[in-house]
C-alpha positions as YAML, in Angstrom:
chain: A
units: angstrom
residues:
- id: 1
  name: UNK
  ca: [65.87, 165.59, 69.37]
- id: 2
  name: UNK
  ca: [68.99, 163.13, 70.07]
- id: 3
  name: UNK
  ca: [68.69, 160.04, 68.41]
- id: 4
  name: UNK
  ca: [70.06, 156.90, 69.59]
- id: 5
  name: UNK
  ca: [71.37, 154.84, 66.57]
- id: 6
  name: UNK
  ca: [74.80, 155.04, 65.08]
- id: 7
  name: UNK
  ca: [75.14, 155.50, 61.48]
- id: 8
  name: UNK
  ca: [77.91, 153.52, 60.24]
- id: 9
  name: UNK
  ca: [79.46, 154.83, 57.10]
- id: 10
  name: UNK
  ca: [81.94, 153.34, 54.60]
- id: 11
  name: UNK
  ca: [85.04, 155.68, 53.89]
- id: 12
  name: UNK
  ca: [83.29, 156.03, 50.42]
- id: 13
  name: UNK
  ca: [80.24, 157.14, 51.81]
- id: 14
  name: UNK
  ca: [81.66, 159.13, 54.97]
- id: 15
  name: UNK
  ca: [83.55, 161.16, 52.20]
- id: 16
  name: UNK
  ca: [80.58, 161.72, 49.60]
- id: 17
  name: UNK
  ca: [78.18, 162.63, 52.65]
- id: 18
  name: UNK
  ca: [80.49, 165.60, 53.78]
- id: 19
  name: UNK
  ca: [81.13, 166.71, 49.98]
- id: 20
  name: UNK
  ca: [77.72, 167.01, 49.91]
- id: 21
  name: UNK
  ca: [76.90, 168.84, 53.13]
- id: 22
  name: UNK
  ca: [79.97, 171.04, 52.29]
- id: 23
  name: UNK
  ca: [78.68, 172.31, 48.59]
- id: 24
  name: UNK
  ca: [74.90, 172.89, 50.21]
- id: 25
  name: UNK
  ca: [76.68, 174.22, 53.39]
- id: 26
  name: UNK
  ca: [77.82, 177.59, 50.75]
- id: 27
  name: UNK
  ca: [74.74, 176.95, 48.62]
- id: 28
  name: UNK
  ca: [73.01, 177.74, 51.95]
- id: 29
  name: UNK
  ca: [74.94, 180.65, 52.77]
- id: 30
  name: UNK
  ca: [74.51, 182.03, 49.26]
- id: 31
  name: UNK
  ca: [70.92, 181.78, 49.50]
- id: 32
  name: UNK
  ca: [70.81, 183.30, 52.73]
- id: 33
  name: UNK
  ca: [72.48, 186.30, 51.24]
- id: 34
  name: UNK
  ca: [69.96, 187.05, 48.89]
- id: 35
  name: UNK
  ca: [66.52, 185.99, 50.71]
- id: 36
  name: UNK
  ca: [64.57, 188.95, 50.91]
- id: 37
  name: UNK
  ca: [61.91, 187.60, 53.09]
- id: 38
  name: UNK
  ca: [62.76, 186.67, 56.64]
- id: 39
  name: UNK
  ca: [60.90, 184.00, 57.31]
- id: 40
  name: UNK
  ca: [62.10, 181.74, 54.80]
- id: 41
  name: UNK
  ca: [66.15, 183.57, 55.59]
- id: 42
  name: UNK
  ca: [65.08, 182.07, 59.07]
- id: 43
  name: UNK
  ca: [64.39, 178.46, 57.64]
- id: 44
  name: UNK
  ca: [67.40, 178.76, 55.54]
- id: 45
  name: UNK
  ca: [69.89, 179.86, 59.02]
- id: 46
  name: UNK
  ca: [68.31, 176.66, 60.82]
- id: 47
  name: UNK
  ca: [69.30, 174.52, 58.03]
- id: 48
  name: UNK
  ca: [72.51, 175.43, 57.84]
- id: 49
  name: UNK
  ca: [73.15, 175.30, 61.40]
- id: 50
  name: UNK
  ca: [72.04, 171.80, 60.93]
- id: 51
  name: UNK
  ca: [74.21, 171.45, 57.89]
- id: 52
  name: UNK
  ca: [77.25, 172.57, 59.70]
- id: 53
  name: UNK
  ca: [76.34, 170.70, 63.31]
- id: 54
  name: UNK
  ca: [76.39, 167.31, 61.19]
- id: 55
  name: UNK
  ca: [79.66, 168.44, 59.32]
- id: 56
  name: UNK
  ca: [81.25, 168.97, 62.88]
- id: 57
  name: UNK
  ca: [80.42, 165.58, 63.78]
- id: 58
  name: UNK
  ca: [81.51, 164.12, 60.30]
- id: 59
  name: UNK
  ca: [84.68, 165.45, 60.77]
- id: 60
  name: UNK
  ca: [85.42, 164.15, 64.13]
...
């Protein structure tokens, strides 16, 4: 789903935003690592694609 509103972020908040998706970006991939059960692994790879799709466009 695209949305269709800008957020507009301070340079403050731009920079505390993408120090916070980066330290659950490895939390993520930690996890990930040691999820035995697949469908929660699953939910855990689709939120860190989404982690690291808004990190793309944060650092644009």
């Amino acid at each position: 789903m695209e949305a269709t509103e800008s957020l507009v972020l301070s340079q403050d908040e731009h920079d505390l935003l993408t120090e916070v998706l980066e330290s659950e970006d490895g939390r993520l991939a930690i996890e990930i690592r040691h999820t035995d059960k697949r469908a929660y692994r699953e939910e855990l790879k689709h939120r860190l694609h989404l982690v690291e799709a808004l990190l793309a466009r944060l650092k644009n």
